[in-house]
N, C-alpha and C positions, 0 to 999 in steps of 0.2 A: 504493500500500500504506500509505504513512506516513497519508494524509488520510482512507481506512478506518480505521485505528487511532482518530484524531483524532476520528471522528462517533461511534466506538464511548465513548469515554471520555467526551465530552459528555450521549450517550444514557443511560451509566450514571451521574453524576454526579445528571442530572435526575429518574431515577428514585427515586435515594436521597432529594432533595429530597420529591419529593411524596409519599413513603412513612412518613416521619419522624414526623410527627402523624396517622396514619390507625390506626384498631381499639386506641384508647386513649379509658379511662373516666376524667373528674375525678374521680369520686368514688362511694360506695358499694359495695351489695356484686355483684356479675354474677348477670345474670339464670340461673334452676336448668337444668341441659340438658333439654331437650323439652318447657319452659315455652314456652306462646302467647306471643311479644314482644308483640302489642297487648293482650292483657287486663291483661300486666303496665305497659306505659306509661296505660292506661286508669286504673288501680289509682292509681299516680303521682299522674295530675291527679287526680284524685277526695280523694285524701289530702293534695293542697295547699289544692283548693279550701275544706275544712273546716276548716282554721287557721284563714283569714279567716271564717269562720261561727261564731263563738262563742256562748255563751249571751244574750250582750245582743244579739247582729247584728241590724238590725233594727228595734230598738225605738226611740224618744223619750230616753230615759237615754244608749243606746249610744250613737245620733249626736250629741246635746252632747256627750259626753264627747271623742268622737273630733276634731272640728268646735272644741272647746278647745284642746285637744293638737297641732292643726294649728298654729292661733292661736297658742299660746303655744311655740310651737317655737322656741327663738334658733340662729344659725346661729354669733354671735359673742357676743363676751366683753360688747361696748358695748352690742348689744341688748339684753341680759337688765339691764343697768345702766341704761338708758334706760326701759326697760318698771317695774325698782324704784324712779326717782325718780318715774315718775308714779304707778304705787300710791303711795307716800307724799303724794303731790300730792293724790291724791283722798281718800285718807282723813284730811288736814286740811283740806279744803275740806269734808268732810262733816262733821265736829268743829265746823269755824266754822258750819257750818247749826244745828246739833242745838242749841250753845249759842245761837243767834238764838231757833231757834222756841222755848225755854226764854223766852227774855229779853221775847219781845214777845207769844207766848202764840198766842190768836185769830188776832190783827192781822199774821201772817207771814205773808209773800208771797215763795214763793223767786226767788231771780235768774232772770231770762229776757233775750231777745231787746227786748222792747219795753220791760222793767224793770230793767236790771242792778245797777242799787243795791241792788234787793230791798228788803228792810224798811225797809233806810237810808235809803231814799228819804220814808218819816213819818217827821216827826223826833216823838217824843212829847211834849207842853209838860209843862215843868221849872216846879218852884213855884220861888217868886222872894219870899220874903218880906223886909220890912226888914233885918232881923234879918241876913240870908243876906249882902244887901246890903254893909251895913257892916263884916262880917267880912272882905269880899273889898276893899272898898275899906282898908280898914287894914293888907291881906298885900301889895298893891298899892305903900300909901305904905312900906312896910317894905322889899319890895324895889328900890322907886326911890333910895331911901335910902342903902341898901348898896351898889348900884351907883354910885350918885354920888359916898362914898367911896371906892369903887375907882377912880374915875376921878381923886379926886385927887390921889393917891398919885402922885408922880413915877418915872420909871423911875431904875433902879441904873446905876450904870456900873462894869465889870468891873477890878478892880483889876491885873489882871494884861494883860491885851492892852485894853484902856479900852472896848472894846466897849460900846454904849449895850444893854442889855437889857428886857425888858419885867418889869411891876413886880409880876408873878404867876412869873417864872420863877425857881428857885431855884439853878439853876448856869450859867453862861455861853453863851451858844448857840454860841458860836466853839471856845472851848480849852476849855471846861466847867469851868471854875474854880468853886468852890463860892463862891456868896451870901454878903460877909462882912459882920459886924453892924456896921459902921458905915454900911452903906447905909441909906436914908429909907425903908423898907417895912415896913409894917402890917400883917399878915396879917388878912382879911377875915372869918374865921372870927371874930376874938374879937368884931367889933362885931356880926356878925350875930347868935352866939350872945347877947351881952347883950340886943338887940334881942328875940331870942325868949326871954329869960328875963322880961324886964319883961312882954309879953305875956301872960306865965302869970299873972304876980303878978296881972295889972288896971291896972298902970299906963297911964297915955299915953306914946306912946314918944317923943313929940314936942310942946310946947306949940303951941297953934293961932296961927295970924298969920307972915306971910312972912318979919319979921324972927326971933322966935324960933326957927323951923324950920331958918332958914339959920347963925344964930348958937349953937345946939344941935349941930350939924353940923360945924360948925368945929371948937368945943372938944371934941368925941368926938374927932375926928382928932387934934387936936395934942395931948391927954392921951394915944393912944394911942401917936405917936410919940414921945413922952419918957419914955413907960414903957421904950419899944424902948430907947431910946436909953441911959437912964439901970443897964440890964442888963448881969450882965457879960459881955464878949466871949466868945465860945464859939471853943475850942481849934480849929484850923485843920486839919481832916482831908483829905489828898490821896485822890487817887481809885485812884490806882495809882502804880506807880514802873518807872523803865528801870533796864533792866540795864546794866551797868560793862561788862560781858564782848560783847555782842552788839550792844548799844544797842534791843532790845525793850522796848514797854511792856508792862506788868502790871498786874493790876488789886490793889487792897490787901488781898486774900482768899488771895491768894496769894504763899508764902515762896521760889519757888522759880522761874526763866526756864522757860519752855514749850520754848524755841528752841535754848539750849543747855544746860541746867539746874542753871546756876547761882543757888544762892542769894542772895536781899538781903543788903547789907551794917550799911542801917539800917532802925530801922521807918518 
């Protein structure tokens, strides 16, 4: 009796099972009573298959468009980032053509396979008169000049940790102590700029023959450092200051510790 009971509750349990999802609609509205079920499923597909059949279906226009939209579909955020740095890619590579075929006119030849220079590949011949010449050999002797000045400049050493520093840097590369004027350094700027003021004038920047060039060169330097030199010292500005309270550095923009906000006590 009890193992009759037992196939019975089994039997009804599996019945509820497979009854649970049976003569249930996802969606829409129920077919009209003593409506044809196939002319109405008929109706159905008929009225899907027409969405996809649009005005353009079909044509030349339709499938690029579609055949694009495929194309340009991104699934992720990198795609569509990767896809705008190469539009960008190509429409400055088309930029750099447009201004070639302007520059060389006829004679452009775009980049290929067996040419990748392209145009670059003619160099056009450059006029090269005297004239042209001598201008560049004078900008030449002007910057060899300057340079050599720079080279003779000795390096500073850092008054505060003795650091040897280089003779273009103006604060210590170690503890960053500011450049103080008693150091040997010449700012390159004022001999260069005299150098191009004479140029304007007409002058020769330099008399001709090995000893005047070198002996010209000299005395520009050491007029320059005894200008430096003979100037007066310029007031000692720190770069920042520590706090008393925390022991933070600070920069000298600011009256105030970041860390625990106490103010300076001097300037």
């Amino acid at each position: 009796m009890d193992e009759a009971r037992r196939l019975a509750r089994a039997a009804a349990e599996k019945r509820c099972v497979l009854s649970s999802g049976t003569g249930k609609k996802l969606g829409g509205a129920p077919a009209l009573p003593g409506a044809d079920i196939r002319k109405v499923l008929a109706d159905a597909a008929e009225r899907r298959a027409s969405v996809t059949k649009g005005c353009a279906s079909g044509t030349t226009e339709g499938d690029r468009l579609a055949e694009e939209a495929t194309r340009n579909g991104f699934r992720t955020k990198a795609e569509m980032e990767d896809a705008n740095e190469k539009a960008i890619m190509e429409a400055y590579i088309e930029l750099i053509q447009q201004e070639e075929r302007e520059q060389y006119g006829d004679a452009y030849t775009p980049p290929s396979s067996s040419n990748p220079m392209g145009p670059q590949a003619l160099v056009p011949p450059t006029p090269n008169p005297a004239g042209t010449s001598s201008k560049l050999q004078s900008s030449n002797s002007t910057i060899f000049s300057s340079n050599s000045d720079i080279n003779d400049i000795k390096s500073w050493t850092c008054s505060t940790c003795t650091f040897i520093n280089k003779p273009l840097f103006l604060a210590c590369e170690v503890c960053a102590t500011e450049r103080t004027s008693d150091t040997n350094f010449s700012p390159p700027s004022k001999a260069i700029s005299k150098l191009a003021q004479e140029k304007k004038i007409g002058k020769q920047p330099y008399p001709s023959g090995r000893h005047g060039w070198t002996k010209t060169r000299k005395s520009a330097v050491q007029a320059i450092i005894e200008l430096e030199k003979n100037q007066p010292p310029k007031p000692k500005r720190y770069l920042g200051w520590v706090c008393h309270c925390c022991g933070a550095f600070m920069e000298s923009q600011w009256w105030t510790c970041s860390a625990c906000g106490t103010m300076k006590l001097t300037d």
